[in-house]
Kinemage of the C-alpha trace (Angstrom):
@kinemage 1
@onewidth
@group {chain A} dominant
@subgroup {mainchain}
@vectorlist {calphas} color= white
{ca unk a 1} P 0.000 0.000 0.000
{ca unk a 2} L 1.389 3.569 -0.753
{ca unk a 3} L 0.790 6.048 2.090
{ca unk a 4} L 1.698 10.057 1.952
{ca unk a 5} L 2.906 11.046 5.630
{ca unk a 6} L 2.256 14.699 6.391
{ca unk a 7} L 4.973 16.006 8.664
{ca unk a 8} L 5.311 18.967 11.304
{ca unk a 9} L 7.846 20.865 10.129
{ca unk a 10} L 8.452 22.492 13.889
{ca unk a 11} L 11.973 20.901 13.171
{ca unk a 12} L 14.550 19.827 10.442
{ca unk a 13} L 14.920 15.958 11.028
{ca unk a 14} L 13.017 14.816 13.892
{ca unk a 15} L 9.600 14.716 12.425
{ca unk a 16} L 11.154 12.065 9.866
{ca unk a 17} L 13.609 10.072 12.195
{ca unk a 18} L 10.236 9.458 14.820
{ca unk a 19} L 8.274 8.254 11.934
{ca unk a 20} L 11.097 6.092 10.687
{ca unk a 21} L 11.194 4.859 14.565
{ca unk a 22} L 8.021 3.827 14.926
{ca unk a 23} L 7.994 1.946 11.139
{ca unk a 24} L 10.595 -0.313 12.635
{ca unk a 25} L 9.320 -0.827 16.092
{ca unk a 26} L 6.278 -2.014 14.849
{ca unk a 27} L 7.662 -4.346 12.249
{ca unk a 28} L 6.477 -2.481 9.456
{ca unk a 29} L 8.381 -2.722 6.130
{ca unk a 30} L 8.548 0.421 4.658
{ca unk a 31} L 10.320 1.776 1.224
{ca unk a 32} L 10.808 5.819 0.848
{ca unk a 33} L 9.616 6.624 -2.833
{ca unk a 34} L 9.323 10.146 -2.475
{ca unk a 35} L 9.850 13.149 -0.011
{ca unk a 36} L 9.190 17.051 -0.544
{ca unk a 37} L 9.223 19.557 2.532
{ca unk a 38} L 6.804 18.167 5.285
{ca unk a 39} L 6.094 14.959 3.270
{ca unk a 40} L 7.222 11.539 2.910
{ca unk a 41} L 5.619 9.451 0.299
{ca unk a 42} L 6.095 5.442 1.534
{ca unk a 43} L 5.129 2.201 0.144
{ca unk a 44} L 4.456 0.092 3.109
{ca unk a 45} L 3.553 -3.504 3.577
{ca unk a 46} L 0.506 -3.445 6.090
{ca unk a 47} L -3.111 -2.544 6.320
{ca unk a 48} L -4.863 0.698 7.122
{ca unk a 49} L -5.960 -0.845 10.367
{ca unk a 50} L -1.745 -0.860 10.980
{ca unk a 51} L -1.204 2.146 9.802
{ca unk a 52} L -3.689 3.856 12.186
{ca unk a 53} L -1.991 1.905 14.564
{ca unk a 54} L 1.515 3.771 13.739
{ca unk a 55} L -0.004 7.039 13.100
{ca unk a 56} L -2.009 6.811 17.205
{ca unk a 57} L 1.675 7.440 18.546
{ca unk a 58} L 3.234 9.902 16.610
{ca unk a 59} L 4.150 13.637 17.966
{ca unk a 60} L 5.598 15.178 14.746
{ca unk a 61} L 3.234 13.613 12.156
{ca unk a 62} L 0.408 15.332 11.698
{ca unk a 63} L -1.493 13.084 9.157
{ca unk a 64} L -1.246 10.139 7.178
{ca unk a 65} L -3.079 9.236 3.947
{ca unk a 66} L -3.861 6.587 1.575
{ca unk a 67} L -1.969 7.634 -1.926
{ca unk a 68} L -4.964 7.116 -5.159
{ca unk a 69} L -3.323 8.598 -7.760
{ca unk a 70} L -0.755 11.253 -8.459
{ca unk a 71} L -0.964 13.728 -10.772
{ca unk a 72} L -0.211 17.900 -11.823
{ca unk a 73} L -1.992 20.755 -10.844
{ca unk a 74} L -2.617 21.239 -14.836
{ca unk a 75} L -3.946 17.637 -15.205
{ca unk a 76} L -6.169 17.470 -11.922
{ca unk a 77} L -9.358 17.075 -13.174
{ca unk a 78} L -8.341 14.499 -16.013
{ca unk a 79} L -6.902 12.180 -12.859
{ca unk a 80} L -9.671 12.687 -10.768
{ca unk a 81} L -12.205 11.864 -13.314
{ca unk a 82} L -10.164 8.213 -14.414
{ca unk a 83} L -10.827 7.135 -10.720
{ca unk a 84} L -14.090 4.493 -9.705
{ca unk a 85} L -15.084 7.108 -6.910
{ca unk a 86} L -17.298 4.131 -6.052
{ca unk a 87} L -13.954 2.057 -4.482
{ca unk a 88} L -13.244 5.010 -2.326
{ca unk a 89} L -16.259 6.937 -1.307
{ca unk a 90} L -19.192 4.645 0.173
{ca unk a 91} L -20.510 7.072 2.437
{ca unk a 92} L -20.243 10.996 3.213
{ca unk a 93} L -17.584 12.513 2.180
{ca unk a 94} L -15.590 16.129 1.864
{ca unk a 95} L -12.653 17.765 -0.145
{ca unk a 96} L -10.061 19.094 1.147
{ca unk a 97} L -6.636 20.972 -0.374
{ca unk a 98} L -3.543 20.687 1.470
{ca unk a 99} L -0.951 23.518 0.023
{ca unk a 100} L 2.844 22.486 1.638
{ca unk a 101} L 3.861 25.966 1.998
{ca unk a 102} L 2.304 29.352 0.970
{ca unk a 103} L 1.654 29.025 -2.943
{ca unk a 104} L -1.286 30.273 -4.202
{ca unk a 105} L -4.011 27.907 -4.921
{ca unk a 106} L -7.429 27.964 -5.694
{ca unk a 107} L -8.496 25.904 -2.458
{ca unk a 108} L -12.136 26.747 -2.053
{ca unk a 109} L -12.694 26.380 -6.126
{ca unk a 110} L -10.801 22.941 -6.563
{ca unk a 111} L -12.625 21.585 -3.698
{ca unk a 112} L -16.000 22.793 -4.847
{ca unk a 113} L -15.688 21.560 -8.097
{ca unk a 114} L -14.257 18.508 -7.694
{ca unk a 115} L -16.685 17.424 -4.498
{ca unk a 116} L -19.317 18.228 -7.039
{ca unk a 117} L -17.969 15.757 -9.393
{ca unk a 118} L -16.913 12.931 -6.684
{ca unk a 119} L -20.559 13.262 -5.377
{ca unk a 120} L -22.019 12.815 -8.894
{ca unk a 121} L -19.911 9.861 -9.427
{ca unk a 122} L -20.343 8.359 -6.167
{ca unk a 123} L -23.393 9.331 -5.381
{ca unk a 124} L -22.675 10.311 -2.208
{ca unk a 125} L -23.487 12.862 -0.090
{ca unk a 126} L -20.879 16.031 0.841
{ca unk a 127} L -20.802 16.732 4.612
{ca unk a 128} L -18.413 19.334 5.946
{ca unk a 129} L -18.513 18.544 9.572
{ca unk a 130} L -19.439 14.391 10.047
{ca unk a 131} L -17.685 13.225 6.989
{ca unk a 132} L -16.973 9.131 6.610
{ca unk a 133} L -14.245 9.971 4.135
{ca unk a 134} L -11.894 12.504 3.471
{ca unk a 135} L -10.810 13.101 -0.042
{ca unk a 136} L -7.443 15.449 0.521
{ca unk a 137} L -5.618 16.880 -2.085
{ca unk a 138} L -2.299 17.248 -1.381
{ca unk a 139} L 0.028 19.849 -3.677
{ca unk a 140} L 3.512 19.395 -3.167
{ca unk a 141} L 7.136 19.769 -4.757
{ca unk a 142} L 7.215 23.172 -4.985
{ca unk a 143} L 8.878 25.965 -7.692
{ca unk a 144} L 10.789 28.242 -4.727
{ca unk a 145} L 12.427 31.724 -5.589
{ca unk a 146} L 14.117 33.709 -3.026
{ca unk a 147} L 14.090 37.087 -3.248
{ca unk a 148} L 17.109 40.289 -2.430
{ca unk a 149} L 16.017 39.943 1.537
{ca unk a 150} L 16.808 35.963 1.476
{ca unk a 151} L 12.920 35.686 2.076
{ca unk a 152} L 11.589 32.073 -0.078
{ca unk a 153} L 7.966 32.152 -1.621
{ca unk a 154} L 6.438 29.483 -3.491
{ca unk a 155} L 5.485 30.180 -7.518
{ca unk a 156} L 3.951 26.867 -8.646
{ca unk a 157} L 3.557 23.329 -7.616
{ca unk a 158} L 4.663 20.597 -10.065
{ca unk a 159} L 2.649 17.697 -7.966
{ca unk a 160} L -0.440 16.805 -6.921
{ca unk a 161} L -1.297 13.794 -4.638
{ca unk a 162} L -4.715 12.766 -4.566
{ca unk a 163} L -5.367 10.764 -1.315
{ca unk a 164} L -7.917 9.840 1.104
{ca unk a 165} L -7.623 10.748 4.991
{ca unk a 166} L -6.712 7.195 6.702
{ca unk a 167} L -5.685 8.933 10.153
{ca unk a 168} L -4.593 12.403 11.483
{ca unk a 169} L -3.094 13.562 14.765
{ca unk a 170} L -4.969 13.766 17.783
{ca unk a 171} L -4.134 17.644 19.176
{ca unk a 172} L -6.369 17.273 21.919
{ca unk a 173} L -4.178 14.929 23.674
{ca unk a 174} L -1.235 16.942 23.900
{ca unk a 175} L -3.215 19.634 24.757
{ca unk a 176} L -4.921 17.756 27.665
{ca unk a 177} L -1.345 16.510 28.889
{ca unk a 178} L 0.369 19.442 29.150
{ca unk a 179} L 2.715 19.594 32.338
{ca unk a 180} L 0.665 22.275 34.008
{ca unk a 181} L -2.455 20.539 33.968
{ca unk a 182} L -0.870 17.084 35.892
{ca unk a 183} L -1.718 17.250 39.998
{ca unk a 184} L 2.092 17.938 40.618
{ca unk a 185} L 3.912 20.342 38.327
{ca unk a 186} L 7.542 21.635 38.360
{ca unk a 187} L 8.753 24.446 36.035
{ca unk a 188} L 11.002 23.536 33.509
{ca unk a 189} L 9.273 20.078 32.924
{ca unk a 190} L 9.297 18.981 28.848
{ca unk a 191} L 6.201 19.080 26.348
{ca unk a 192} L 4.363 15.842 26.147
{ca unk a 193} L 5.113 16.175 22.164
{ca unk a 194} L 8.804 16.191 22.697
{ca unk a 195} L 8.222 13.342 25.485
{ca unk a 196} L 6.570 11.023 22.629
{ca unk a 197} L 8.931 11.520 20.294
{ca unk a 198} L 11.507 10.347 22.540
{ca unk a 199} L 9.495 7.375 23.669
{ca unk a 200} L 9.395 6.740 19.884
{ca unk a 201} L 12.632 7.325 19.057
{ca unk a 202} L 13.670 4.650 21.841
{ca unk a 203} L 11.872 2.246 20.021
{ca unk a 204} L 9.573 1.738 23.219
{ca unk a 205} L 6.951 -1.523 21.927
{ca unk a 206} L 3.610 -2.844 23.446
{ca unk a 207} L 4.476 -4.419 26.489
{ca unk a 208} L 8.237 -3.449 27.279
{ca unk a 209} L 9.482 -2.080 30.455
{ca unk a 210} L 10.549 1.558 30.139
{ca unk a 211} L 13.116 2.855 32.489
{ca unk a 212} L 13.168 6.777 32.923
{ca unk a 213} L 15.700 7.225 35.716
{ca unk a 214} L 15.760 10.783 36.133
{ca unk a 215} L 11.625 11.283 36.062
{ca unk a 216} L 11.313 14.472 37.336
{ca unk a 217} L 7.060 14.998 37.315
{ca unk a 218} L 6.618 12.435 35.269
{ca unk a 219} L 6.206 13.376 31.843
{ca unk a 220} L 8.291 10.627 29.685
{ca unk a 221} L 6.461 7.623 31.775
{ca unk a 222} L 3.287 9.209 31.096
{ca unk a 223} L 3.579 9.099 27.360
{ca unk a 224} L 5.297 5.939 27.492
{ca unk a 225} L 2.623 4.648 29.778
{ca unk a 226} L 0.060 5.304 26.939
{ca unk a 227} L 1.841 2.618 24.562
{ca unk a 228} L 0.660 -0.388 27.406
{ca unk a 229} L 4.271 -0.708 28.809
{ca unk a 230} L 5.509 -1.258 32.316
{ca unk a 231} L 6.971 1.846 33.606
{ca unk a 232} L 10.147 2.123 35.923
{ca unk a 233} L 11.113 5.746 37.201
{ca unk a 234} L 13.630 6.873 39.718
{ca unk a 235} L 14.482 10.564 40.974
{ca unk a 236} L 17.117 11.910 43.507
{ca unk a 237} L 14.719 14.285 44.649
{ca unk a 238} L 11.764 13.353 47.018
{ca unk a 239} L 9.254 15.808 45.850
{ca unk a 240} L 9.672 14.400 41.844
{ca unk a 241} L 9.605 11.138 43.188
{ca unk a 242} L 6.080 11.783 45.153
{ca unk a 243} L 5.207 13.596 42.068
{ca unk a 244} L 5.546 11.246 39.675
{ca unk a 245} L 3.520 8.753 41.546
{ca unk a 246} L 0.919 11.152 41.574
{ca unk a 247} L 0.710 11.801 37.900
{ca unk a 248} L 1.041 8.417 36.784
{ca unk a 249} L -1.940 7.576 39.064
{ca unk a 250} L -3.710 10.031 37.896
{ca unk a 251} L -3.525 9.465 34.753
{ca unk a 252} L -4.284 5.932 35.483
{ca unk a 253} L -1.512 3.855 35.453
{ca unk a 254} L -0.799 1.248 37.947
{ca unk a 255} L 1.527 -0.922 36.444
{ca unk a 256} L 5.242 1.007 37.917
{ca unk a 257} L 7.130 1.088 40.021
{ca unk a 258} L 8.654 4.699 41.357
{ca unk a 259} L 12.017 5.043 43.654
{ca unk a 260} L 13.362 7.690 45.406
{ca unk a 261} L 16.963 7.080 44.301
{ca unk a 262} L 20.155 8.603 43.010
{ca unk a 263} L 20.648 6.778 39.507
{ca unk a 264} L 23.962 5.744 40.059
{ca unk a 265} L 22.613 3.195 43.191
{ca unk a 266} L 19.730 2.233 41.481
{ca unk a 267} L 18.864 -1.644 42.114
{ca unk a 268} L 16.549 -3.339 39.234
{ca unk a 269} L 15.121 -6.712 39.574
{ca unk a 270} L 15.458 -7.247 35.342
{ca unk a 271} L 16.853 -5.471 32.807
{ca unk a 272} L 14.794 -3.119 30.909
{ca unk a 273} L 14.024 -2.858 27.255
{ca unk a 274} L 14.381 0.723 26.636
{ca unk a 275} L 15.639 4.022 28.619
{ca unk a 276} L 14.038 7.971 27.773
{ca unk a 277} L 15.007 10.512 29.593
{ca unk a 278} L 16.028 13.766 30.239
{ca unk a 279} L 19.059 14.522 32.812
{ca unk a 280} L 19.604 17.886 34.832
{ca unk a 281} L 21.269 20.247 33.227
{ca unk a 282} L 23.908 22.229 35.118
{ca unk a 283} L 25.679 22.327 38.921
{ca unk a 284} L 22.382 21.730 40.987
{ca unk a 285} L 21.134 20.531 44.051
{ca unk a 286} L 19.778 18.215 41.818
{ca unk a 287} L 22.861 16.814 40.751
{ca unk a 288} L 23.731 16.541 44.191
{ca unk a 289} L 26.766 19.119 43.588
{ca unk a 290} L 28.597 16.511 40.694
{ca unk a 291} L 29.698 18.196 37.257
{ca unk a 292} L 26.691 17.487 34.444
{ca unk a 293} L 29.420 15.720 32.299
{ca unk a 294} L 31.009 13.415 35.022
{ca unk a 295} L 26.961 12.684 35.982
{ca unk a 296} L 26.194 12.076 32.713
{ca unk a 297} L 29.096 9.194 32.233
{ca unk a 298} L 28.521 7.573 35.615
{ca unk a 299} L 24.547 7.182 34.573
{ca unk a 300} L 24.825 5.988 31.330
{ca unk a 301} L 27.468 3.526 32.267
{ca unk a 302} L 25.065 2.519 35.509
{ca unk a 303} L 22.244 2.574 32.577
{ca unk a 304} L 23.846 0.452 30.286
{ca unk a 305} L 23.817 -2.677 32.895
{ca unk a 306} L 20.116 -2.373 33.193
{ca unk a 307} L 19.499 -2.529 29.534
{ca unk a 308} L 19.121 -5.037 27.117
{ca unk a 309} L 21.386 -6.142 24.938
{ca unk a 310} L 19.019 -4.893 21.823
{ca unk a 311} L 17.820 -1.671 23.206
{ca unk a 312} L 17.624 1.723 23.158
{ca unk a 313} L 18.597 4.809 25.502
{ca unk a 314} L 16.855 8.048 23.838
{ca unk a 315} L 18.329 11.130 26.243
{ca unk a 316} L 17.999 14.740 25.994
{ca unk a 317} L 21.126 16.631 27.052
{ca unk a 318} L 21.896 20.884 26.173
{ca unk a 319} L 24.303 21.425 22.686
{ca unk a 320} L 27.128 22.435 25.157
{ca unk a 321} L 27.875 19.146 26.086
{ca unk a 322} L 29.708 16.794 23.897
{ca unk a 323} L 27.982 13.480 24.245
{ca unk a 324} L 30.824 11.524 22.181
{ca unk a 325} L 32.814 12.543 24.855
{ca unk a 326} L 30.801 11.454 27.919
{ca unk a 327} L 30.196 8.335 26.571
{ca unk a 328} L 33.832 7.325 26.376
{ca unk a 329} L 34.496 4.388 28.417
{ca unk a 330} L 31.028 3.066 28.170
{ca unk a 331} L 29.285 0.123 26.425
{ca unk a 332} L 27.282 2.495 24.507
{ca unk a 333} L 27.386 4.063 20.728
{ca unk a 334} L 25.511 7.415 18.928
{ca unk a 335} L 23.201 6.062 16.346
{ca unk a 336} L 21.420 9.047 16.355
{ca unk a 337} L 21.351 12.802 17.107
{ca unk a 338} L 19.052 15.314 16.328
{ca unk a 339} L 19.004 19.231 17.434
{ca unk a 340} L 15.377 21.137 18.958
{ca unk a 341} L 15.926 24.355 19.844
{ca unk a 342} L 14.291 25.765 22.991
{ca unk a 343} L 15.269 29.146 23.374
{ca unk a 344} L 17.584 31.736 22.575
{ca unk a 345} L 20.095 30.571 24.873
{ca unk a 346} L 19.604 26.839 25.127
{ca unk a 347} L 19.583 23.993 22.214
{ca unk a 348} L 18.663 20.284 23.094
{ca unk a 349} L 20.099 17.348 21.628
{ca unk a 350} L 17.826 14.567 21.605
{ca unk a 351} L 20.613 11.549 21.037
{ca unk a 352} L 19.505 7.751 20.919
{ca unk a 353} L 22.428 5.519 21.906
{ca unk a 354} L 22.364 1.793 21.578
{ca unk a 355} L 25.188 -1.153 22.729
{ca unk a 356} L 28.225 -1.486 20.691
């Protein structure tokens, strides 16, 4: 089946590396035929039903669609009209025009016209709030010119995708989970967005046992917690620890287990399948008075006992420390590093490491 996956393009790579993630974790087999900005276009081997499966727990995907046909903006109507609208529409249905970027497009027009034809064809009827089926068409690889002032601006489109609406991201749910919302909240404490990615990008499955040893309020577990997984979460300070308990109950977990512990003496029964999190940053009270980089070696070489032999550490750390260099003297390897910026002052990298 070919899919077209719409991407957030809040950041250069990570959209695509979570999405990639995810592919694997769940066993998909994917093959990348095309990609413009904020789209991949992916022949996959699975059903819808498994693709709405990988597109329930993505952060940086915003929608992902079942490819018809693909076509140019000049031969549109001469594509849609060689579809059997009866295979795709057996219910109510809208139009809708995605434009990837800011060239100008006809959108309420082209989705007038051809929803009149598609409901002639079909006979089906249009409805613009309660739709069954979403007919989106999707104009992509763009003509860019850039003016005197370096400013880009979109002249033409040379693709169309014509698609229909298999699953798109549910908003609501990072909306619901942000940090200031939870029973216990600290300042400082990271987006539930960047938290899934990172669950994703750790290659977290159904089932596994996710260790986030510095948990602060909870954040990471919670969005891990949503993937059915056994959660594990430590923190060297009492009120995170008594926090984190809180918000994972709250949010209706019961299946982890929280200590108050320093990671470094941390005691685990059985070795976990996969590590997210995101260490202090800085000379703290939190770091118990120990340099970030010297803290940062002596957890991930604690870490790296407690995982297994095929998994996956995803850790945020700021750009000002060189994680090649903390993790000399470990068991551990980059596979992957990608950069979020967070303010004017202060860039994350979000690294995944695996064993050598």
């Amino acid at each position: 089946m070919e899919i077209t996956v719409i991407l957030s393009q809040e950041n250069e790579t990570l959209p695509r590396a979570e999405l990639l993630a995810r592919l694997g974790t769940l066993n998909i087999k994917y093959e990348i035929l095309n990609e413009y900005p904020g789209i991949v276009e992916l022949e996959v081997d699975a059903t819808k039903d498994e693709v709405s499966e990988l597109g329930a727990h993505l952060a940086y995907t915003h929608e992902i669609l079942y490819t018809i046909k693909k076509t140019t903006p000049e031969n549109l109507q001469t594509a849609i009209e060689s579809i059997d609208w009866t295979k795709y529409v057996k219910d109510s249905f809208k139009v809708r025009v995605k434009r990837m970027g800011n060239g100008d497009v006809d959108k309420d027009g082209i989705e007038r016209n051809i929803g009149g034809y598609i409901k002639k064809e079909s006979q089906m009827p249009v409805s613009l709030d309660n739709a069954v089926h979403t007919i989106k068409l999707v104009y992509t690889d763009p003509e860019v010119v850039t003016n005197e002032y370096k400013e880009t601006s979109i002249t033409s489109y040379n693709k169309v995708i014509i698609t229909e609406l298999i699953i798109e991201q549910n908003k609501r749910h990072f909306f619901d989970n942000k940090p200031h919302k939870r029973p216990y909240f600290h300042p400082g404490s990271m987006s539930p967005k960047l938290a899934l990615c990172m669950v994703n990008l750790a290659r977290v499955h159904e089932n596994d046992t996710v260790l986030d040893p510095f948990c602060g309020t909870g954040g990471i577990l919670i969005e891990a917690g949503e993937l059915n997984t056994k959660l594990i979460g430590s923190d060297i300070e009492k009120q995170m620890y008594e926090g984190t308990k809180l918000n994972l109950a709250a949010e209706g977990f019961s299946d982890f287990k929280i200590m108050w512990e320093d990671v470094r003496d941390l005691k685990l029964d059985k070795k976990v399948d996969a590590v997210a999190m995101d260490p202090p940053y800085g000379i703290s009270t939190t770091l118990g008075g120990d340099d970030t980089k010297q803290l940062y070696h002596e957890a991930l070489n604690a870490i790296s006992s407690y995982l297994k032999d095929d998994g996956y550490i995803c850790m945020a750390s700021p750009h000002y420390i060189d994680l090649n260099e903390v993790i000399e003297g470990t068991p551990l390897k980059i596979k992957e590093q990608h950069s979020i910026r967070m303010h004017k002052s202060l860039t994350r990298i979000i690294t995944v490491l695996t064993k050598k």
